[in-house]
GUVEXPA-682750 format. One record per residue (C-alpha): residue in three letters; x, y, z. Coordinates in steps of 0.2 Angstrom, whole numbers, plus 2048, in hexadecimal, padded with zeros to 3 digits. Example, Ala and Ser with C-alpha at 12.3 -4.5 7.8 and 13.67 -1.06 7.14 Angstrom:
REM residues 2
Ala83E7EA827
Ser8447FB824
This chain:
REM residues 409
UnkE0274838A
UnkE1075738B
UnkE01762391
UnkDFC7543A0
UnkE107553A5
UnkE147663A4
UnkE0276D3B0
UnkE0975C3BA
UnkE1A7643BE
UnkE127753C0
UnkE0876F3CC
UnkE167663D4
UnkE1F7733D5
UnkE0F77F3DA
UnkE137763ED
UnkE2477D3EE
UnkE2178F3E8
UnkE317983F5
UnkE3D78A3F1
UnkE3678B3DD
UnkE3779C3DA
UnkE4A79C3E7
UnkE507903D7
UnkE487993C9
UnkE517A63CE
UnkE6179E3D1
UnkE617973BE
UnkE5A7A83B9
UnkE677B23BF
UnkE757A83BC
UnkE707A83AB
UnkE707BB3AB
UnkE827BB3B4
UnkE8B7B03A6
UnkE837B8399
UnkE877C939D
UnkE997C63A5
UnkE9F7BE396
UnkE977CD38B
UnkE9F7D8396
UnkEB07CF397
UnkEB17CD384
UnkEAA7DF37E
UnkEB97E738B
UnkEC57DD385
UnkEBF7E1371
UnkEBD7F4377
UnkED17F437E
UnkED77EE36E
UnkECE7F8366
UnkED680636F
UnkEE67FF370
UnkEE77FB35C
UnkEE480F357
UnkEF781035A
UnkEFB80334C
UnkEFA7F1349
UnkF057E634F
UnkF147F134D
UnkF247F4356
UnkF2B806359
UnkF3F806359
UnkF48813361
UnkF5C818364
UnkF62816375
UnkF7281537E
UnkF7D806380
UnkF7E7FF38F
UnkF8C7F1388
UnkF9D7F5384
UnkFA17EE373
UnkFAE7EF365
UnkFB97FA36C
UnkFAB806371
UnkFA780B383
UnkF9280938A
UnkF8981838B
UnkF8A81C379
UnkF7C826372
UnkF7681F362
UnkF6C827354
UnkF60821346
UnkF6382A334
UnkF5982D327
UnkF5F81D31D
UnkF5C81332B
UnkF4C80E327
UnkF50808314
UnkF5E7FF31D
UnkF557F4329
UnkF477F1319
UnkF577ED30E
UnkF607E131B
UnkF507DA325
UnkF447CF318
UnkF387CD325
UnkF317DD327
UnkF217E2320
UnkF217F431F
UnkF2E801327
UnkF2C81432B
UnkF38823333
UnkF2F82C33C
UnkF3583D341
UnkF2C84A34C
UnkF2D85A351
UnkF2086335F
UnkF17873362
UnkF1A878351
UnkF0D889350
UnkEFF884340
UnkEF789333B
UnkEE689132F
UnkEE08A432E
UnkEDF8AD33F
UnkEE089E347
UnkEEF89634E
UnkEF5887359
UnkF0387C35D
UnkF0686B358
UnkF0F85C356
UnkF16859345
UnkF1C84933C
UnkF2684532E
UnkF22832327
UnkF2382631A
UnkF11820312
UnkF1480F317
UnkF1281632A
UnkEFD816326
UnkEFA806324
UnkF05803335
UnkEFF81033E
UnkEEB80D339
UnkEE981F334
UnkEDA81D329
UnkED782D320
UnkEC583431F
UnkEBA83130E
UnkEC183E300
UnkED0840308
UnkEE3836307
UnkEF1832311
UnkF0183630A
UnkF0882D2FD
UnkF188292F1
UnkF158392E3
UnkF168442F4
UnkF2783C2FA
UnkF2F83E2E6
UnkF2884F2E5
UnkF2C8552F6
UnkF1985D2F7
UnkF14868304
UnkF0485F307
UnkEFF85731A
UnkEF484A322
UnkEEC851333
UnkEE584B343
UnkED084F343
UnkED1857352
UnkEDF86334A
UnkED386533D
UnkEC486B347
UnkECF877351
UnkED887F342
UnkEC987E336
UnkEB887B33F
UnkEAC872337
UnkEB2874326
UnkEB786731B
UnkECD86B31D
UnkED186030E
UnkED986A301
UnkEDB87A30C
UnkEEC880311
UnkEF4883320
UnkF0488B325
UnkF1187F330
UnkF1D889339
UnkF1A89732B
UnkF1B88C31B
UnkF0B889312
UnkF0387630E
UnkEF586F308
UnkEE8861311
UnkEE885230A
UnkEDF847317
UnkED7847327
UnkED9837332
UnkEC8831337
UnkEC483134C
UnkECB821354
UnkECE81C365
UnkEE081C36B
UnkEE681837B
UnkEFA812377
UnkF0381F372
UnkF15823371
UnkF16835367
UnkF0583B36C
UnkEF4836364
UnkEF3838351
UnkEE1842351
UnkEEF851359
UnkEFA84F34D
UnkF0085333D
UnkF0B84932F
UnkF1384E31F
UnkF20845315
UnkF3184131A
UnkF3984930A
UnkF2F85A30C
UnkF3185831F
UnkF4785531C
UnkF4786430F
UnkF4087231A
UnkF4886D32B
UnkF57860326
UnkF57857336
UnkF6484B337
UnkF5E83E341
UnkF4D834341
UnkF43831353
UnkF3D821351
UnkF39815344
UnkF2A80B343
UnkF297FA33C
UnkF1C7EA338
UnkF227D9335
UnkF1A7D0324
UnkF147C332F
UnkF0E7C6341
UnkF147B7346
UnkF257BD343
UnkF277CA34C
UnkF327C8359
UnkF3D7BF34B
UnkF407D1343
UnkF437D8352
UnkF527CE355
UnkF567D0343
UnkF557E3344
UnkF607E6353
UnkF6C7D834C
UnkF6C7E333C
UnkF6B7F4346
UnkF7B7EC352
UnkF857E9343
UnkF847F833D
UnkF85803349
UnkF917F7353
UnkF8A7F4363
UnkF857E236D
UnkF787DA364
UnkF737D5375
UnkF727E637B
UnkF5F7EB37C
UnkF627FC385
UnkF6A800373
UnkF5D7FE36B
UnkF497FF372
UnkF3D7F836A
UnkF2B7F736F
UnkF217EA36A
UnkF0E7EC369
UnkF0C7D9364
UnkF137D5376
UnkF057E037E
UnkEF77D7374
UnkEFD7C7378
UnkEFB7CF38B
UnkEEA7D4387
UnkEE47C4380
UnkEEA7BA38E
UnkEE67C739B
UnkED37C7394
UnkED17B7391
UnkED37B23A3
UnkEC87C23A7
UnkEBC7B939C
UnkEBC7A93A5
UnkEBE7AE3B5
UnkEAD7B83B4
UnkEA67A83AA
UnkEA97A03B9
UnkEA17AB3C5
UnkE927AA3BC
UnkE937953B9
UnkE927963CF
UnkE8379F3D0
UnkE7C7923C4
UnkE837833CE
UnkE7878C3DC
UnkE6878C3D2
UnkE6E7793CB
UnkE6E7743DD
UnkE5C77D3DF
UnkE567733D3
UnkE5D7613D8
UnkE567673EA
UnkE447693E4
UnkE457593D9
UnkE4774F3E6
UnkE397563F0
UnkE2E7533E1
UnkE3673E3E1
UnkE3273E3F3
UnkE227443F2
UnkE1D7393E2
UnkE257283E8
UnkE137203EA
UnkE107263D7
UnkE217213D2
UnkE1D70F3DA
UnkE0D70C3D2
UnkE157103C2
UnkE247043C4
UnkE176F73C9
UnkE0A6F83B7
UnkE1A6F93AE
UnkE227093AE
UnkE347083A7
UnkE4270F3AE
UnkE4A7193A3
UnkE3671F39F
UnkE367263B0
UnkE4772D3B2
UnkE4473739F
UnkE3473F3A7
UnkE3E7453B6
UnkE4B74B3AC
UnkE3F7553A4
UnkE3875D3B0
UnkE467623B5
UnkE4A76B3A6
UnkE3B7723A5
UnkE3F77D3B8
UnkE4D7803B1
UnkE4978739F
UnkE3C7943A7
UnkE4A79B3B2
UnkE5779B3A3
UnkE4B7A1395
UnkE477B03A2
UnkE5A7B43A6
UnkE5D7B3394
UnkE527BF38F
UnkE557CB39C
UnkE687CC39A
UnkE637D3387
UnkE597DF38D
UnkE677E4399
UnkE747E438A
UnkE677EF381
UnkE677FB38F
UnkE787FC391
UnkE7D7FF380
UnkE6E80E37E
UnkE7681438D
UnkE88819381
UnkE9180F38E
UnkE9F80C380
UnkEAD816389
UnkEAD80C397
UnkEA67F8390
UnkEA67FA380
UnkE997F3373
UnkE8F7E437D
UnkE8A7D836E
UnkE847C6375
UnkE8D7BB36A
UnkE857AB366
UnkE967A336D
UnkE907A937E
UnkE7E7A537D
UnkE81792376
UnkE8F790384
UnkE81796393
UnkE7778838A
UnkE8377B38C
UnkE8778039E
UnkE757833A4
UnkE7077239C
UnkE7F7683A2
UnkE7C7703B6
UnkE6876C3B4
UnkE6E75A3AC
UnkE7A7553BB
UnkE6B75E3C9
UnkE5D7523C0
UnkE667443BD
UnkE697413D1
UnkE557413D5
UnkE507393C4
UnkE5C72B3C7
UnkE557293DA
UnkE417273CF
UnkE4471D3C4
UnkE4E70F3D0
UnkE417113DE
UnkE396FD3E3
UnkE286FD3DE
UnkE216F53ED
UnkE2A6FF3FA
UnkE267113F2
UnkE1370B3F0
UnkE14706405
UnkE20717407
């Protein structure tokens, strides 16, 4: 019986071959479209955060500014400046932050290894800052930790890329290099990642050492930025207001004052992200749910053809006892049937698109395309409910048909 009904809609639909093949392609292609312009919207917005988390996750970068305020008996304009102790202040008087790191920095500092030698930036951190800062060292090599700080060591964490310009392609962990004369040792290597944000430079250029061997050799006074991370990311713009509140109090300027004290959240820009791409998302979801509605309206076309042409079959059914929902099931089937071919081929060409894409190293640009089984349940859904509502209209118009007058018609 399922044979009988299928070669019977195929031969049905053998009598409209244009206006057929016109919808099959309609359900085909939109099927293609929603599949690939949600991959596509979802692998750009994972590829940008990607990016944008090599800088650090969810931290907030704290600089001194002016004041732009006048306040306790001090004029605006006043240049304020972050000390080394600053950083074990803020942990001491804030409870909500996680972790806390000074950073200092210093640039084009000449790195000699051999008879080679090239400029760099250094900088001076706590070993908090790796977690922060995502700097992953490579296998068999460290990042610096709390024995370095006590013992003041000579040792440093490089960038890869100062790695392959200093040393090549030889391993650089446990070899020394001179820093502006002085002798240290590689501890680490930070393995490649993509960074886009960046407020000191990108880390595979740069080189870090502690803050105690950093303060012994050159003394600085005053730190350039500090970088902190809340316990609980939720929270963070709580610390902020606590860290300025405890930074205005003790450096006495308006807690209000934000010029005082800059602070750039990267929480913020993910919450921009995630908003930003979600409508992206949905807005290319949407495009492709039109080209559908256009193959859905295809298919109600062709259906009702098929009704027209069949209401003398239709009638003699009603007439031996046909029932109506009998009758409006079997339309409804057919109709799914047109539409399945169409989606089943759309589907499988939009993998073998995402397979070609991806062997073509596209990743720069789009990122990694994965089809998550999200997407390809949701095109389901929609596919089915636009085939539904473009059946149920001719279906609806069989199975009510008067058996006497479309047996006469």
């Amino acid at each position: 019986m399922i044979f009988k009904n299928i070669r019977m809609i195929l031969r049905e639909l053998s009598k409209q071959k244009l206006r057929t093949m016109l919808t099959l392609f309609g359900i085909f292609w939109g099927t293609t479209s929603v599949i690939l312009l949600l991959t596509f919207g979802i692998a750009v917005k994972a590829s940008t955060s990607k990016t944008m988390h090599g800088m650090g996750e969810a931290i907030c970068v704290i600089w001194s500014g002016k004041t732009s305020i006048s306040y306790g008996g001090f004029p605006k304009g006043r240049q304020l400046s972050f000390y080394n102790d600053d950083a074990q202040y803020l942990k001491d008087q804030v409870p909500l932050i996680g972790e806390i790191s000074p950073q200092y920095s210093r640039y084009d500092i000449a790195v000699n290894v051999g008879d080679k030698k090239q400029n760099f930036t250094i900088n001076a951190v706590w070993p908090e800052f790796q977690d922060m800062r995502n700097m992953v060292p490579r296998e068999g090599s460290r990042f610096i930790n709390n024995l370095d700080m006590e013992n003041r060591r000579r040792v440093v964490f490089i960038g890869n890329e100062v790695e392959k310009t200093m040393f090549g392609d030889t391993n650089s962990v446990g070899k020394m290099m001179l820093i502006d004369g002085i002798p240290y040792k590689v501890i680490g290597v930070i393995i490649a990642k993509e960074q886009d944000g960046s407020y000191n430079g990108r880390d595979k250029y740069a080189i870090f050492m502690p803050t105690t061997t950093y303060l012994g050799i050159y003394g600085d006074r005053y730190v350039n930025n500090l970088v902190a991370r809340a316990k609980n990311v939720n929270q963070t713009s709580q610390m902020k207001k606590a860290i300025v509140e405890a930074m205005a109090k003790k450096y006495r300027f308006a807690p209000e004052d934000t010029q005082a004290l800059p602070i750039w959240d990267t929480t913020e820009y993910d919450q921009f992200l995630g908003t930003f791409f979600t409508g992206f998302t949905i807005f290319l979801g949407v495009v492709g749910v039109m080209t559908l509605i256009v193959g859905g309206i295809g298919i109600a076309n062709i259906m009702y053809v098929i009704v027209e042409e069949r209401t003398s079959e239709i009638g003699i059914k009603r007439a031996i006892g046909a029932k109506k929902r009998v009758i409006l099931t079997q339309y409804l089937i057919e109709t799914f049937v047109i539409s399945s071919v169409g989606t089943i081929a759309g589907f499988l060409f939009a993998r073998l698109l995402i397979f070609g894409i991806n062997k073509a190293h596209l990743d720069d640009f789009v990122g990694v395309l994965i089809l998550n089984p999200t997407i390809a349940i949701l095109t389901i859904i929609i596919i089915s409910s636009i085939t539904f509502i473009a059946g149920w209209g001719p279906a609806k118009r069989a199975s009510t048909l008067d058996p006497v007058v479309a047996i006469n018609g």
